[in-house]
C-alpha positions as CSV (number, residue, x, y, z in Angstrom):
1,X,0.0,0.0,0.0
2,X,2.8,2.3,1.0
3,X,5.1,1.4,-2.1
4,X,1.8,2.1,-4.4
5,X,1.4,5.9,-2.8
6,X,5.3,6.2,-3.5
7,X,4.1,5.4,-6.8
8,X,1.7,8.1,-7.1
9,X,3.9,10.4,-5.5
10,X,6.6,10.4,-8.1
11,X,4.4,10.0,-11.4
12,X,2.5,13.2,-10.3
13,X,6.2,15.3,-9.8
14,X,7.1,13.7,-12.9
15,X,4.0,14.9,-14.6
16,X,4.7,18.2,-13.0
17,X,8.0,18.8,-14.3
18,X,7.2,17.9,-17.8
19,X,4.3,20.4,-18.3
20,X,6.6,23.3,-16.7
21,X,9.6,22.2,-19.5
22,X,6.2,22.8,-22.3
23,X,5.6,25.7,-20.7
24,X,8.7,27.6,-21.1
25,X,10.0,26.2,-24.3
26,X,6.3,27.9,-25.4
27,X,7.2,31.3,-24.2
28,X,10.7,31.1,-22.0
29,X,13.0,33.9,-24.5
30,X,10.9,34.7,-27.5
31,X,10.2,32.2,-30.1
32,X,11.8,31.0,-33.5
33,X,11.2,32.1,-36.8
34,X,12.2,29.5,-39.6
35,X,15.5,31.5,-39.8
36,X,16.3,30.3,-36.4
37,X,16.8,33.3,-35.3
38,X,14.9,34.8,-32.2
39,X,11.3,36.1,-33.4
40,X,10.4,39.8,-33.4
41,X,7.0,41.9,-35.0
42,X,7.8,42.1,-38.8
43,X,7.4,46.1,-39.0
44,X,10.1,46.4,-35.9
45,X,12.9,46.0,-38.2
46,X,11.3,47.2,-41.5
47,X,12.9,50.1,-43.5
48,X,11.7,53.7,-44.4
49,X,10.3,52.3,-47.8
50,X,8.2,49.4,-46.0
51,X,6.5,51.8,-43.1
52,X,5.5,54.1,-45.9
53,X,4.0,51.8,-47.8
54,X,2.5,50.1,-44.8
55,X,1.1,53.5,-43.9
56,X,-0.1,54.3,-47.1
57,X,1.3,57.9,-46.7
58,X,4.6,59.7,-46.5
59,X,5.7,61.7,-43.9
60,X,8.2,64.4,-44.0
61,X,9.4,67.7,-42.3
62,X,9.7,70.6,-44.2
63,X,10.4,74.6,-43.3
64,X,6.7,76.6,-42.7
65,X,8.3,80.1,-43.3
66,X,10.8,80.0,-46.6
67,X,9.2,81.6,-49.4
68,X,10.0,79.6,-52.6
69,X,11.0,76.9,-50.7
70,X,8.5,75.8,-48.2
71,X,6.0,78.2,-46.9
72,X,2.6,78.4,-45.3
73,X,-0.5,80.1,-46.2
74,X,-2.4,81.7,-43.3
75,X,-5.4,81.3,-45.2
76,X,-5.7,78.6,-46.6
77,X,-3.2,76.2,-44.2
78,X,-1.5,75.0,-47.1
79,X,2.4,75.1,-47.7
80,X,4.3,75.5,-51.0
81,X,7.5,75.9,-52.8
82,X,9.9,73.9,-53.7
83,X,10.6,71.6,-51.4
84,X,7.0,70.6,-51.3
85,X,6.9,69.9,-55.1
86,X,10.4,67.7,-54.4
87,X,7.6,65.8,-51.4
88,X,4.9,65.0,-53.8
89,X,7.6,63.7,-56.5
90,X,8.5,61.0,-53.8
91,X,5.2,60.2,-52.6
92,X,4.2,59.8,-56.3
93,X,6.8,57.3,-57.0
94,X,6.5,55.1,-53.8
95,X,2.6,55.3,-53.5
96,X,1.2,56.3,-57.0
97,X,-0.3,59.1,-55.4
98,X,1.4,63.1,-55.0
99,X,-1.5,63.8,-52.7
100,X,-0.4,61.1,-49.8
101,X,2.1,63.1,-47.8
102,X,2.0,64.6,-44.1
103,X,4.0,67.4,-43.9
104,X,5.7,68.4,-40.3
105,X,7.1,71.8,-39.6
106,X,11.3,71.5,-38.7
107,X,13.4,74.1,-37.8
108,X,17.4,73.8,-38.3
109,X,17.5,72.9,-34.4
110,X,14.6,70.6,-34.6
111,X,14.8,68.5,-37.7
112,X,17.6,66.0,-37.0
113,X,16.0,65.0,-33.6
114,X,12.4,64.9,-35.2
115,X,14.3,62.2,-37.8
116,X,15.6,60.1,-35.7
117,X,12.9,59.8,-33.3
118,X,10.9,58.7,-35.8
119,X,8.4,61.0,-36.2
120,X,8.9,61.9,-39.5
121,X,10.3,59.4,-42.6
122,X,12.7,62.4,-44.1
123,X,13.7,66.1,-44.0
124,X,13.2,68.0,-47.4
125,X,14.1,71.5,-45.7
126,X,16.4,74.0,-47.4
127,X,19.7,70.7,-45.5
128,X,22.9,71.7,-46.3
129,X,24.7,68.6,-46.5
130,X,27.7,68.4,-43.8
131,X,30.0,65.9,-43.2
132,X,29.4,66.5,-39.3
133,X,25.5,65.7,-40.0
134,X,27.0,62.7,-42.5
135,X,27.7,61.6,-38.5
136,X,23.7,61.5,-37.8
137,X,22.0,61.0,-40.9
138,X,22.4,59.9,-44.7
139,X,22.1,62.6,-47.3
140,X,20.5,61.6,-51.1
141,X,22.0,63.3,-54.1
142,X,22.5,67.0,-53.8
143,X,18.9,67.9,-54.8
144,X,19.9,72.1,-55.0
145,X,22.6,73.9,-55.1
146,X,23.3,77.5,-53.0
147,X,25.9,79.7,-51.7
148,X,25.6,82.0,-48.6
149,X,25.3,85.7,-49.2
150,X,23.2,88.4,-47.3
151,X,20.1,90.5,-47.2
152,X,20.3,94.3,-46.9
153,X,18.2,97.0,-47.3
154,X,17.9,98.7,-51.0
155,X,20.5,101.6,-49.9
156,X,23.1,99.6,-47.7
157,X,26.5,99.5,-48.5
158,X,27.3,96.1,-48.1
159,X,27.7,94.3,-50.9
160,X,29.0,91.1,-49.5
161,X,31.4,89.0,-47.2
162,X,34.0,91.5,-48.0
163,X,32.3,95.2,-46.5
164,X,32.1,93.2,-43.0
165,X,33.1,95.7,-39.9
166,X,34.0,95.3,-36.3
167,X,30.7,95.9,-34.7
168,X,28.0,95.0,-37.3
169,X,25.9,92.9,-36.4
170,X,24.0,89.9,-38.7
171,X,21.1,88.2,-38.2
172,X,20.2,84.4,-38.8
173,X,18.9,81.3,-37.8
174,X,19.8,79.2,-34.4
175,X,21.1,75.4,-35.7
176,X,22.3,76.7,-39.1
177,X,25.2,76.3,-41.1
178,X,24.7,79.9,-41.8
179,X,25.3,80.9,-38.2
180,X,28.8,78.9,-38.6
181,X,29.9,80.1,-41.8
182,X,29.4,83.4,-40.8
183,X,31.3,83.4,-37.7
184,X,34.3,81.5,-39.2
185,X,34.4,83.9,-42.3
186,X,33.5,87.4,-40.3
187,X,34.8,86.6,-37.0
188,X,34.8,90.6,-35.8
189,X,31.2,90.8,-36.6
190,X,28.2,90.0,-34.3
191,X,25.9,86.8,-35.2
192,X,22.4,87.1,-33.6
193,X,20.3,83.6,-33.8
194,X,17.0,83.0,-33.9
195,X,14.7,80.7,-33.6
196,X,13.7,80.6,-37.7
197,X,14.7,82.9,-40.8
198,X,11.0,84.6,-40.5
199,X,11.9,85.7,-36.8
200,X,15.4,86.4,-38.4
201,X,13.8,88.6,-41.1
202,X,11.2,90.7,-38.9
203,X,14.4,91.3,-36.4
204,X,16.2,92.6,-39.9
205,X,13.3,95.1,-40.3
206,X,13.4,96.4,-36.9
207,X,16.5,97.5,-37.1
208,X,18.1,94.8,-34.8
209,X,21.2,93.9,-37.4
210,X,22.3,94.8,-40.2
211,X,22.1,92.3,-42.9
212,X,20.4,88.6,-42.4
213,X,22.7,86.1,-43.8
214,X,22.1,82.3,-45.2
215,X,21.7,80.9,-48.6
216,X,20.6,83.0,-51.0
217,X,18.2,80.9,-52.5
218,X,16.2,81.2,-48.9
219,X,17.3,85.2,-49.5
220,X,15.7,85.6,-53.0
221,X,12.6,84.2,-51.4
222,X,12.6,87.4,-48.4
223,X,13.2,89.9,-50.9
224,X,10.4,89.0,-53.1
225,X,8.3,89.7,-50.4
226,X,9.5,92.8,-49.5
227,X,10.8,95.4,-52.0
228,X,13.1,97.4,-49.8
229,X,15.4,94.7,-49.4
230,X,17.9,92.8,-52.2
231,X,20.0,90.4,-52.4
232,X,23.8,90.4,-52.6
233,X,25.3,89.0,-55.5
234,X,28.4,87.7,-54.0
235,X,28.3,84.4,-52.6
236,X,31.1,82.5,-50.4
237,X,30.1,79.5,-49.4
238,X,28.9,76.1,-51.5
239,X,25.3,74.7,-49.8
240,X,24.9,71.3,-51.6
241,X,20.9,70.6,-50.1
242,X,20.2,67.2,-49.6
243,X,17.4,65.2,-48.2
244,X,18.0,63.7,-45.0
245,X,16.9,59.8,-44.4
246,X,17.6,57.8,-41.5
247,X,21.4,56.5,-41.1
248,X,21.7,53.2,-42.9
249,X,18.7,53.1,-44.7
250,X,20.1,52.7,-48.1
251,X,17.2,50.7,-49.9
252,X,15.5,54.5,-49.1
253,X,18.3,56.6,-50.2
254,X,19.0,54.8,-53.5
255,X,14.9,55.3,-54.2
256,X,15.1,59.1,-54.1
257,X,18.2,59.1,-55.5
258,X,17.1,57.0,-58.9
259,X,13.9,59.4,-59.0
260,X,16.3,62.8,-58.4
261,X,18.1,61.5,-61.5
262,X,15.0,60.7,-63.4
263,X,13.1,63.8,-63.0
264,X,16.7,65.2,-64.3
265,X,16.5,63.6,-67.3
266,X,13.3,63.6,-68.4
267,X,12.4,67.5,-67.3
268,X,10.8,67.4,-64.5
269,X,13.4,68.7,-62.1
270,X,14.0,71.7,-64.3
271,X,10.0,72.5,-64.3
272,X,10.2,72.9,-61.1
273,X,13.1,74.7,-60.6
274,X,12.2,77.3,-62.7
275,X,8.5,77.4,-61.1
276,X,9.6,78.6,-58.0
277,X,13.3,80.2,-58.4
278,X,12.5,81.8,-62.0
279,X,15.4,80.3,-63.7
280,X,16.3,77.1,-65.5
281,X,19.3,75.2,-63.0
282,X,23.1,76.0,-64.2
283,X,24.1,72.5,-66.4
């Protein structure tokens, strides 16, 4: 009687043990895909290219207040230029569709960080391509072309990099290359930053500085909307823009770089460039 409950005993512990080993081989450390490999959600490792597609829409940050190249209409809520035609291009290509974009407002401060949080899927804003922001994020092809130069009112007599003085002080925006060219090229002068080139701008018109300074592409677009004010033909920098993708994600950078090149060759590109800057792109 005793030897049968010893019996007992041990089949249940047996029967114990062997339902604990199913249970964690079930969920103990994730499971196996057929790779062997441990298992994770599909989307956690997927690329630019796949989440827009998944999503059905692209997102991407652009500037709010650059005439010609991004800028918003009070009225109607809708933003323009350049850089916005360069957002539908994409969207076209990856979802058939222009009209499928998000667009989020960056700053020069704000758009890397926005990027690789994830909250946008790439920055078409006005990006001069760097090799310290090569360090944080892949650049596409260069997509325009600029040079830094200054805005000044009708009767000023500076004229460019050279009439710089002890004392004068220029105007720009807070996160931009601008900022550093200037102080590296005109290191007696003083560089005032701000939050965005429209805050720069206003700041120029109150008489806090006396030129605003950044690409004069970005300048062209100021002076259009105010008469009193021209642009400086000398330029001394290079800005090479770019658009900004996540670091590593080449299957995304080699799509917008095959459609830069197309809309290159078959017209496209040069339609819009001359849309928005007046101008058919130097060859």
């Amino acid at each position: 009687m005793k030897a049968n409950k010893l019996w007992k005993k041990v089949a249940g512990m047996g029967l114990v043990l062997m339902l604990s080993a199913t249970a964690l081989a079930g969920c103990g450390g994730g499971s196996k895909t057929e790779g062997g490999a441990q298992g994770t959600p599909a989307a956690a490792g997927a690329g630019t290219l796949a989440k827009i597609k998944e999503r059905d829409k692209l997102v991407v940050g652009v500037k709010y207040d650059l005439n010609l190249f991004g800028l918003k209409d009070p009225a109607t809520g809708n933003v323009e230029g350049f850089d916005i035609d360069i957002v539908k291009a994409i969207a076209k290509k990856v979802l058939g569709d222009e009209n499928k974009i998000e667009l989020k407002e960056v700053t020069s401060k704000t758009r890397i960080p926005m990027l690789k949080n994830g909250e946008i899927d790439a920055i078409i804003a006005t990006m001069t391509i760097t090799e310290d922001r090569k360090k944080e994020v892949d650049f596409s092809d260069v997509y325009f072309l600029a040079g830094q130069s200054f805005l000044v009112k009708k009767d000023s007599s500076i004229n460019g990099l050279k009439d710089m003085q002890k004392g004068m002080k220029i105007v720009t925006a807070k996160g931009s290359t601008s900022a550093k060219n200037i102080r590296a090229s005109a290191p007696d002068v003083e560089v005032l930053e701000f939050e965005n080139y429209a805050e720069a701008f206003t700041a120029l018109k109150a008489g806090q500085g006396d030129a605003l300074t950044t690409d004069n592409a970005l300048l062209y677009g100021m002076a259009k909307q105010d008469p009193n004010y021209r642009v400086t033909e000398e330029t001394f920098t290079e800005e090479p823009y770019g658009i900004a993708i996540s670091k590593g994600d080449a299957e995304f950078v080699k799509t917008v770089n095959d459609l830069l090149k197309e809309m290159k060759e078959n017209g496209e590109y040069d339609k819009i460039y001359e849309k928005w800057i007046g101008t058919k792109p130097k060859k």
